[in-house]
Every structure is written in structure tokens, then in C-alpha cells.
DRENDOPA-443780 format. One record per residue (C-alpha): residue number from 1; residue in one letter; x, y, z. Coordinates in steps of 0.02 Angstrom, whole numbers, plus 50000, padded with zeros to 5 digits. Example, Ala and Ser with C-alpha at 12.3 -4.5 7.8 and 13.67 -1.06 7.14 Angstrom:
<sites>
<site 1, 'A', <50615, 49775, 50390>>
<site 2, 'S', <50684, 49947, 50357>>
</sites>
This chain:
<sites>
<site 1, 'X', <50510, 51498, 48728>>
<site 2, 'X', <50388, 51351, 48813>>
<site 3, 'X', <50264, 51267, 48698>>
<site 4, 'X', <50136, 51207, 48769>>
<site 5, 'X', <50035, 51056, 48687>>
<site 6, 'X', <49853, 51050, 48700>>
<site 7, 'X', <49746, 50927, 48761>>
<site 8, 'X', <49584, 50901, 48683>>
<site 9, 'X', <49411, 50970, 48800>>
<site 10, 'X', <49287, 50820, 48835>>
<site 11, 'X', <49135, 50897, 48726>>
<site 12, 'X', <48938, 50852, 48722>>
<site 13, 'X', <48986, 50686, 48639>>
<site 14, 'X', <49105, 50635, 48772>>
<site 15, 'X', <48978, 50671, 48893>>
<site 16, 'X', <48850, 50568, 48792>>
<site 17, 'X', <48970, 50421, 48749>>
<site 18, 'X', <49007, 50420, 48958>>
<site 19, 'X', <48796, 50408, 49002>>
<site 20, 'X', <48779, 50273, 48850>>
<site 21, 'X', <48907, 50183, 48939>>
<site 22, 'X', <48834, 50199, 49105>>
<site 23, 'X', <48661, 50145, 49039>>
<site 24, 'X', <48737, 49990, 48962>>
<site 25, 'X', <48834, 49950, 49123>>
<site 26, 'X', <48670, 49973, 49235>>
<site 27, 'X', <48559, 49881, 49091>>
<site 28, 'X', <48658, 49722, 49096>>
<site 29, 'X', <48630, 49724, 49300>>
<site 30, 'X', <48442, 49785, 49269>>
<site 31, 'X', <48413, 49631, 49135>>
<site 32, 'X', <48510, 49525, 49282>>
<site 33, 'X', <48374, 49539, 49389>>
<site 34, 'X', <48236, 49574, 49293>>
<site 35, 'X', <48235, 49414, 49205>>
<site 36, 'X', <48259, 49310, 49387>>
<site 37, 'X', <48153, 49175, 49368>>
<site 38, 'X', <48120, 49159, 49192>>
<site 39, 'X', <48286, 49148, 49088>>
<site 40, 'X', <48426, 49034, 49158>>
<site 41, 'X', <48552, 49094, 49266>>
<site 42, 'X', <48722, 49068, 49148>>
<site 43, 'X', <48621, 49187, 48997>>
<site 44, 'X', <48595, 49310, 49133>>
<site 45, 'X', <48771, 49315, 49191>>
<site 46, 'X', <48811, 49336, 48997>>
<site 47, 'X', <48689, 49475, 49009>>
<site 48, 'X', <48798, 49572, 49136>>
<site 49, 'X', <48965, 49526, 49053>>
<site 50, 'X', <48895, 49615, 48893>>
<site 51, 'X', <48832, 49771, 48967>>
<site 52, 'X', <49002, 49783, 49056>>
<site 53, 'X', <49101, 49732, 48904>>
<site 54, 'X', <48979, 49863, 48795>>
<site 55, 'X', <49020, 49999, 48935>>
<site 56, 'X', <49193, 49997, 48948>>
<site 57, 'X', <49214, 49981, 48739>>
<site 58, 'X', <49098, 50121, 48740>>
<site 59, 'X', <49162, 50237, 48876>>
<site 60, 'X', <49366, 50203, 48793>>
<site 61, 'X', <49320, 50278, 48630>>
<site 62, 'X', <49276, 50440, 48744>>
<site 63, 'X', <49441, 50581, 48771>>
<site 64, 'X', <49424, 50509, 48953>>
<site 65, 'X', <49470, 50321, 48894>>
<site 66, 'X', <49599, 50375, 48785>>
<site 67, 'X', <49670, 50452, 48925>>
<site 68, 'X', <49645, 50299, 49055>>
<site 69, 'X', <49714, 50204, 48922>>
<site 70, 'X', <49875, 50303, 48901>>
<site 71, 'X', <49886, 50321, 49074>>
<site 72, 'X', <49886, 50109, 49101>>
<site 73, 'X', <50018, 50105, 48954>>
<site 74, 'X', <50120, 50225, 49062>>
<site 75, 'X', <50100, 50129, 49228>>
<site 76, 'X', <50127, 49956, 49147>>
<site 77, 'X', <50315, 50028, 49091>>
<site 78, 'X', <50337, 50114, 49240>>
<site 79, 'X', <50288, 49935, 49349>>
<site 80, 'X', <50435, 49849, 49233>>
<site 81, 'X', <50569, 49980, 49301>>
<site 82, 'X', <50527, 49931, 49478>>
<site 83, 'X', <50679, 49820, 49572>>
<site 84, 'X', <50563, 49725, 49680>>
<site 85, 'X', <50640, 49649, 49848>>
<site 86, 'X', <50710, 49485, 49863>>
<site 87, 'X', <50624, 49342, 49966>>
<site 88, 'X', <50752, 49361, 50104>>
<site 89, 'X', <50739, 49560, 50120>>
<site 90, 'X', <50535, 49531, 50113>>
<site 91, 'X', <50548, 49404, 50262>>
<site 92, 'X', <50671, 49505, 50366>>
<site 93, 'X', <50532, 49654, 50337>>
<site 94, 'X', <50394, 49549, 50399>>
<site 95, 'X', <50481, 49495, 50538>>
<site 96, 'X', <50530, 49672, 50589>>
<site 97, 'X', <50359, 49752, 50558>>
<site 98, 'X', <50282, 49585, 50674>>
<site 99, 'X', <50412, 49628, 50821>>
<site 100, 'X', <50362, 49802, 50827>>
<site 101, 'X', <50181, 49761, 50830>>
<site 102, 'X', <50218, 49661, 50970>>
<site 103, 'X', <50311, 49810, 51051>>
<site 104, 'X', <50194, 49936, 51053>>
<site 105, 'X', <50037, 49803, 51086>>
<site 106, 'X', <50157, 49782, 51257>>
<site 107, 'X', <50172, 49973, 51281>>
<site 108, 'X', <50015, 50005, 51260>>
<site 109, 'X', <49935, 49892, 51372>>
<site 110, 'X', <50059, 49930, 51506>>
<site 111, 'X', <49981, 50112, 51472>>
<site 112, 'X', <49796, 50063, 51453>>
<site 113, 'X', <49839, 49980, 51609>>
<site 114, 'X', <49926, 50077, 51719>>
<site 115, 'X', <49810, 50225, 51661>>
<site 116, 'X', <49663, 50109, 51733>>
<site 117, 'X', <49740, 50070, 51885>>
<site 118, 'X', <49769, 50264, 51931>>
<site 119, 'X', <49591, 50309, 51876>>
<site 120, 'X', <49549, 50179, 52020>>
<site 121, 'X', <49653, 50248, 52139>>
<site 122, 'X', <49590, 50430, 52099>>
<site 123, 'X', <49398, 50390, 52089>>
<site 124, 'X', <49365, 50212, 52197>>
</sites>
């Protein structure tokens, strides 16, 4: 017999928690330019850091954080069971990838070529 575990619905307050969040993130930008010319530019740029930092606290306590959240946990163990090539392998791909570039930029200017040539020959 399969179980099958439920995953909590975003509600109304997961909706509202998301738009507070967005307001916060577009009021820090808003109170970026707003205040242009008459509040110094590092206070500004605090301005913006704090409606992003607000946002992002605010938006993580929604069922959609939680889940972004358990999703980077996942990826970060997931990145740590990745064998990542060695500088020698990495080199001998680059070199591969930049001959076959050069191949087919050959081929296919012989083409572009040759197709010009009988266009000439069929039209001129």
C-alpha cells in the first residue's frame, strides 16, 4: 500500500507574505531614486540592501521559501557528490571543443562559399 505525504497548499497568507515581500523589494529601489539628490548615495544603497534583505526574510517564512530553501539544502549535497574533472582532462576538452570550432568555421565557409560562387554562375 503507497502512502503518500502531503505537502502543505500556499494559502491567502502565503500569497500576502509573497506581495509584502515584493513591495519591500520594489520600496527599497523606489526610496533609491526617490531620494536622488537629497540623501547621500551610501544611505541609499543601504536603502536597497534593506528592502532586499526585508524581501527575501519575508518571502522565506512563506511555504514557497521553505521549499526554495529545502530545495538549496538538497542541491548544496548533491554539488558535494559531484567528481569534478581534473585540470588535464579540462584542458584536453578545451582543446578538442576549439579544434572542432575551427573545423566546421572551415566547412562552412567552404559552403557559404562555394554556395556563392554557384549562385553567380546561375544568376550573373
Amino acid at each position: 500500500m503507497a502512502t503518500q505525504t502531503e505537502t502543505p497548499q500556499s494559502g491567502v497568507l502565503d500569497t500576502i507574505k509573497l506581495l509584502i515581500s515584493a513591495f519591500a523589494l520594489v520600496g527599497g529601489l523606489y526610496a533609491y531614486y526617490y531620494y536622488e539628490a537629497d540623501v547621500a548615495q551610501a544611505f541609499r544603497v543601504l536603502m536597497v540592501l534593506g528592502g532586499t534583505i526585508a524581501g527575501i526574510g519575508i518571502a522565506m517564512t512563506s511555504i514557497q521559501g521553505q521549499r526554495l530553501w529545502h530545495f538549496i539544502q538538497g542541491s548544496r549535497v548533491e554539488i558535494r557528490k559531484v567528481i569534478w574533472p581534473t585540470k588535464q582532462e579540462t584542458t584536453q576538452t578545451a582543446i578538442a571543443v576549439f579544434v572542432f570550432t575551427l573545423v566546421m568555421m572551415l566547412f562552412f565557409w567552404l559552403l557559404d562559399s562555394g554556395l556563392l560562387w554557384l549562385t553567380q554562375k546561375l544568376v550573373g
